[in-house]
C-alpha positions in Angstrom: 71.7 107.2 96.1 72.7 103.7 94.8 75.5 102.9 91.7 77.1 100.2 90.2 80.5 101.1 88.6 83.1 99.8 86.6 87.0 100.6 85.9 87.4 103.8 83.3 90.6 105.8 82.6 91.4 108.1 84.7 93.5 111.0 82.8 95.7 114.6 83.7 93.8 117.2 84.0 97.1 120.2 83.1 100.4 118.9 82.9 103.0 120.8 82.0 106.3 118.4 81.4 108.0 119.9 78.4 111.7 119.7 78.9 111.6 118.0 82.1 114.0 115.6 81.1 116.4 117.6 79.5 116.7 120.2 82.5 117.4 117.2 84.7 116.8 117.3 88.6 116.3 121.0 90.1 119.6 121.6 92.5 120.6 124.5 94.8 123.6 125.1 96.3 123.2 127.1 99.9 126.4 128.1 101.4 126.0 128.7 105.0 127.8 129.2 108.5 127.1 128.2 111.4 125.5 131.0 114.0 126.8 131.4 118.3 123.5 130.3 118.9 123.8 126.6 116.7 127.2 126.4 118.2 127.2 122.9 119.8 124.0 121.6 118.1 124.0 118.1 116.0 124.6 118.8 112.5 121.0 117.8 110.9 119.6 120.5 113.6 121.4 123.1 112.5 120.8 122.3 108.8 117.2 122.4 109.7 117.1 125.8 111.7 119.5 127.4 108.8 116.9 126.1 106.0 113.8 125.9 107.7 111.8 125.4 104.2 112.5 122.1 104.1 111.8 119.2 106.7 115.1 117.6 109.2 114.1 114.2 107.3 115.3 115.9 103.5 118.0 117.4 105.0 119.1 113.9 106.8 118.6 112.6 103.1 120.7 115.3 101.7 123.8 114.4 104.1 123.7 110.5 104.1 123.8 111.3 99.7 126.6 113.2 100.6 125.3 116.4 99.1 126.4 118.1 102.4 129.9 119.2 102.5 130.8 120.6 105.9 134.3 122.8 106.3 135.0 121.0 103.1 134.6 117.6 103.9 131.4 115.3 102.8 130.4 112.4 105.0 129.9 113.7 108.1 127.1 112.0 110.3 123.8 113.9 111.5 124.9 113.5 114.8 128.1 115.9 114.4 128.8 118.6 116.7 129.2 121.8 115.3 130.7 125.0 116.1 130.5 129.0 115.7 131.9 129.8 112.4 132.0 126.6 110.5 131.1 126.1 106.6 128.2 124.3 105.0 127.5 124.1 101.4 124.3 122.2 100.8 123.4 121.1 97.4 119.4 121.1 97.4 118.8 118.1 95.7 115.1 116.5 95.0 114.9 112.8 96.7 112.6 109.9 96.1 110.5 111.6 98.9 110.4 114.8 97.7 109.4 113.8 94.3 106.5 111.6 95.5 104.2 113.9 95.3 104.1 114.7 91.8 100.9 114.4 88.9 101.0 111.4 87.0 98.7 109.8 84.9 97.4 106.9 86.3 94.4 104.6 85.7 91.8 104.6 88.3 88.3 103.7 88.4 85.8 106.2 89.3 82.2 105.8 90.4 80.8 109.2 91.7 82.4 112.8 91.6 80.8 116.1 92.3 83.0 119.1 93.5 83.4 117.9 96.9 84.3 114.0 96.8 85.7 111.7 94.6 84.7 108.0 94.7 87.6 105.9 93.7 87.2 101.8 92.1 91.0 100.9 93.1 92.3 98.1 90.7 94.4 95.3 92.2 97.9 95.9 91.9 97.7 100.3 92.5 99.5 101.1 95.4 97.3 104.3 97.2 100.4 106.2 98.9 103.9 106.7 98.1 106.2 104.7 100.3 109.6 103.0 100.0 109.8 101.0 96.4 106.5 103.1 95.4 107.4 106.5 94.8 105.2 107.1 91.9 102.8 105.6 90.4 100.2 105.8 92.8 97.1 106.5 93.5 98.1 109.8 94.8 100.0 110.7 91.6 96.9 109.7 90.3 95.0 112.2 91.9 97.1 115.1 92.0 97.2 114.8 88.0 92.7 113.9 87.7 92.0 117.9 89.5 94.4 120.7 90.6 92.1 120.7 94.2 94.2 117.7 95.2 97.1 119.5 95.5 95.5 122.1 98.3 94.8 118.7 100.3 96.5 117.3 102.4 97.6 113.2 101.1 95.6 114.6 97.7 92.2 113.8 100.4 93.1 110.3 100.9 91.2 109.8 104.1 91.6 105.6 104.2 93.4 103.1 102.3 93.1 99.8 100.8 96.5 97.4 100.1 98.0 97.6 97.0 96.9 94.3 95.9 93.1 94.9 97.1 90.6 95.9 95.4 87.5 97.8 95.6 86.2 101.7 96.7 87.6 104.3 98.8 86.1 107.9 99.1 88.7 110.4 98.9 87.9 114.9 99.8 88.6 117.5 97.5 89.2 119.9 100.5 90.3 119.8 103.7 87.2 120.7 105.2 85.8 117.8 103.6 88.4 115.4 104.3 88.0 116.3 108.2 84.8 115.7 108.2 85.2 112.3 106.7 88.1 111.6 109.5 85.5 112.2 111.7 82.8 110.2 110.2 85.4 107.3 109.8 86.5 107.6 113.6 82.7 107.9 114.7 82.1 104.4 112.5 79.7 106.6 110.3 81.3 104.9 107.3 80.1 101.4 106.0 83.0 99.3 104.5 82.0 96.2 103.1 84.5 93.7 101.3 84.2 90.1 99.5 86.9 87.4 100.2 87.4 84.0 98.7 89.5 81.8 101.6 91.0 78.6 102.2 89.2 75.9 104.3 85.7 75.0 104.4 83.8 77.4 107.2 82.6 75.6 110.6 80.5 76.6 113.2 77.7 79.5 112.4 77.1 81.6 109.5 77.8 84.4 111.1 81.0 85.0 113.2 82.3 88.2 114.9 86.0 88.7 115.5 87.0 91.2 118.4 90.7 90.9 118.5 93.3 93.8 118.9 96.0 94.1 115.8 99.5 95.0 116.6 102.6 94.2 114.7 103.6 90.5 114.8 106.5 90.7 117.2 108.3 87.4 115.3 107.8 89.5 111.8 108.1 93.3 111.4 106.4 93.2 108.4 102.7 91.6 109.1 100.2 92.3 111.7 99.2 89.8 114.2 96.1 89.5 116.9 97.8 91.0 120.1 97.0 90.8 123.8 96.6 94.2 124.8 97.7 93.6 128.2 101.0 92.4 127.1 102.0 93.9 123.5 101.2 97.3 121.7 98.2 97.6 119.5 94.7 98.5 118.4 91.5 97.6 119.3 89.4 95.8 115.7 86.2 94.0 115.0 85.0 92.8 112.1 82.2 90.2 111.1 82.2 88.2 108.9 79.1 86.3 106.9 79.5 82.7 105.2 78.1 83.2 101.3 79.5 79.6 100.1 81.4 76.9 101.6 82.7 73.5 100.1 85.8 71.4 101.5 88.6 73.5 99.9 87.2 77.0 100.3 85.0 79.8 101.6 83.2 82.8 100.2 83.1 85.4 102.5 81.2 88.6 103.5 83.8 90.9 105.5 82.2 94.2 107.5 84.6 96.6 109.0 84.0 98.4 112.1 87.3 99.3 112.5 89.8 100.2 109.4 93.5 98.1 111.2 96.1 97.7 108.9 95.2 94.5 107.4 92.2 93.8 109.7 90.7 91.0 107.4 93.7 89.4 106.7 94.5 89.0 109.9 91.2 88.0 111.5 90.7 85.5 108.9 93.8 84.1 109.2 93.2 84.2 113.2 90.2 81.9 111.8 91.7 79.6 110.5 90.9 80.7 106.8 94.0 82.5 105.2 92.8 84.7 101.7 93.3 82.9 99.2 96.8 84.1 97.1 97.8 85.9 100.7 101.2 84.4 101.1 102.3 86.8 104.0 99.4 85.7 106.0 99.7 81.8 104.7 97.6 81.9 101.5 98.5 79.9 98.5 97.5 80.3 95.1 94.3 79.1 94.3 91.6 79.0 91.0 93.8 81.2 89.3 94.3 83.7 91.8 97.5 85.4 92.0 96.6 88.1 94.8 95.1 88.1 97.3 91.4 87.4 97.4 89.8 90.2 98.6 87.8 93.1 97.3 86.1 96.4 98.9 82.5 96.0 97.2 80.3 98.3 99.2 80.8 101.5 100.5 78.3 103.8 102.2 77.9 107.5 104.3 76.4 110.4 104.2 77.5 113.1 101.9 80.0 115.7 104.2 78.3 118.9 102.7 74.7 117.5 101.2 74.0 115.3 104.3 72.9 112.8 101.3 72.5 109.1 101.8 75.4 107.7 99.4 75.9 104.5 99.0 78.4 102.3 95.8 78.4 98.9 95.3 81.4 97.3 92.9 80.9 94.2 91.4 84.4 91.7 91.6 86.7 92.1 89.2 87.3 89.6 86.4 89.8 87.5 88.5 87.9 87.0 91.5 84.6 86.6 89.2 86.6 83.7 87.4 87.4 82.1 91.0 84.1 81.9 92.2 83.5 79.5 88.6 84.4 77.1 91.5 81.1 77.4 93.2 78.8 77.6 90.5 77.5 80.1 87.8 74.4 80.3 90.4 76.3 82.1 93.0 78.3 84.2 90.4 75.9 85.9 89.7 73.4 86.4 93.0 76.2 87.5 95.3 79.3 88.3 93.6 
């Protein structure tokens, strides 16, 4: 099974919001005391074994917002000792991360759905998972509001992710026994992932290139990846090859074939290359024909069905800012490889 999608607007399902902001933020106040057998525990354990509903992490949240008052006082550290007898009052209040996961309309593209997978065209721009400075309007939110299912699924199915400023298909399960099975396939490499990258610097050497280089985080810079020794630093093994489509003195148009799905395996084996995406300032990109993200875009994805054990396999065109970029090599290979 072959398709060709577009973006369409993804839209709730059921929500039920009336009078959300007028009720405000649901509280809770819990008045508790501490048992003979917490005596001598940190405070954040005990919270945790007196209100087991809710995770150490929301509790810790709960006492560094100061909606913990212990014997009175607010402020106290997680680390606190406590003792037999002593008074907590907790004021269960929702957090950024405990609102995360909440419906919200958000547009997505979708090219397939049946009632056991979902098929998602990501714009540029949506971030997939809520995470500090994205608490909502993500993908996820997305999802939980497009079918009640997501909710009964773990991450609302999301089995692999593309960066907020990529582009392209991701598969995501409707239940859990489907999104094991796609772990599975994605672990086994039973899951084709093919991407399209506009790069700086005209390609040398043979069409073809394979890079086998472990990713790790860049020990200089918490917050990219960098090729690792393994013998030396901490990481993960990642290949990916790579196919030159066009190549003039300022740029290259790439084919980009995961075997292994590293947090920001292109980008950082192109970069390792010598050829930095296009737009990809954390990796040493600059802004190019127009291009204000980076250049890179998941076009093909294909596996077999988890229940049908169907050949599926989607192919998504560029979208209109990468189409415009590749103006720079000609309307001819616009359109027989874009």
């Amino acid at each position: 099974m072959k398709q060709t999608i577009g973006i369409i607007s993804a839209t709730p399902l059921d929500i039920q919001a009336e009078d959300a902001e007028e009720l405000g933020p649901e509280s809770d106040i819990r008045d508790l005391q501490v048992g003979t057998e917490q005596h001598g525990e940190r405070l954040d354990k005990a919270l945790a074994h007196s209100v087991p509903e809710f995770s150490r992490s929301y509790l810790q949240q709960l006492l560094e917002s100061g909606f913990v008052s212990f014997n009175g006082k607010t402020g106290l550290k997680a680390s606190h000792k406590v003792k037999a007898g002593d008074a907590i009052a907790v004021e269960m209040r929702p957090t950024p991360q405990s609102q995360a996961f909440k419906p919200e309309a958000v547009d997505f593209g979708i090219a397939y759905e049946d009632a056991h997978i979902l098929v998602v065209n990501k714009p540029a721009g949506l971030v997939v998972h809520p995470a500090p400075g994205n608490w909502s309007g993500t993908l996820l939110n997305g999802l939980l509001a497009h079918a009640p299912c997501f909710l009964m699924v773990p991450r609302a199915g999301i089995v692999h992710r593309l960066d907020k400023d990529t582009s392209g298909l991701m598969v995501v399960a409707k239940s859990r026994e489907v999104m094991d099975a796609l772990v599975k396939a994605i672990a086994a490499r039973e899951v084709s992932r093919q991407y399209l990258a506009l790069a700086h610097g005209a390609w040398s050497g043979p069409a073809r290139k394979t890079v086998d280089a472990a990713i790790g985080r860049d020990p200089r810079n918490r917050l990219r990846m960098a090729v690792v020794d393994l013998a030396t630093q901490s990481g993960k093994t990642a290949r990916t090859d790579f196919e030159r489509l066009a190549s003039d003195a300022s740029s290259s148009y790439v084919r980009c074939i995961l075997h292994t799905g590293r947090t920001h395996q292109i980008r950082v084996h192109m970069a390792s290359l010598g050829h930095p995406l296009i737009a990809d300032q954390v990796y040493g990109g600059s802004a190019l024909f127009g291009m204000r993200r980076q250049a890179l875009h998941a076009t093909r994805l294909a596996f077999l069905h988890p229940i049908s054990a169907e050949a599926l396999q989607f192919d998504s065109p560029v979208p209109a800012d990468m189409a415009q970029a590749l103006l720079h090599f000609g309307p001819a290979l616009q359109s027989g490889l874009a």
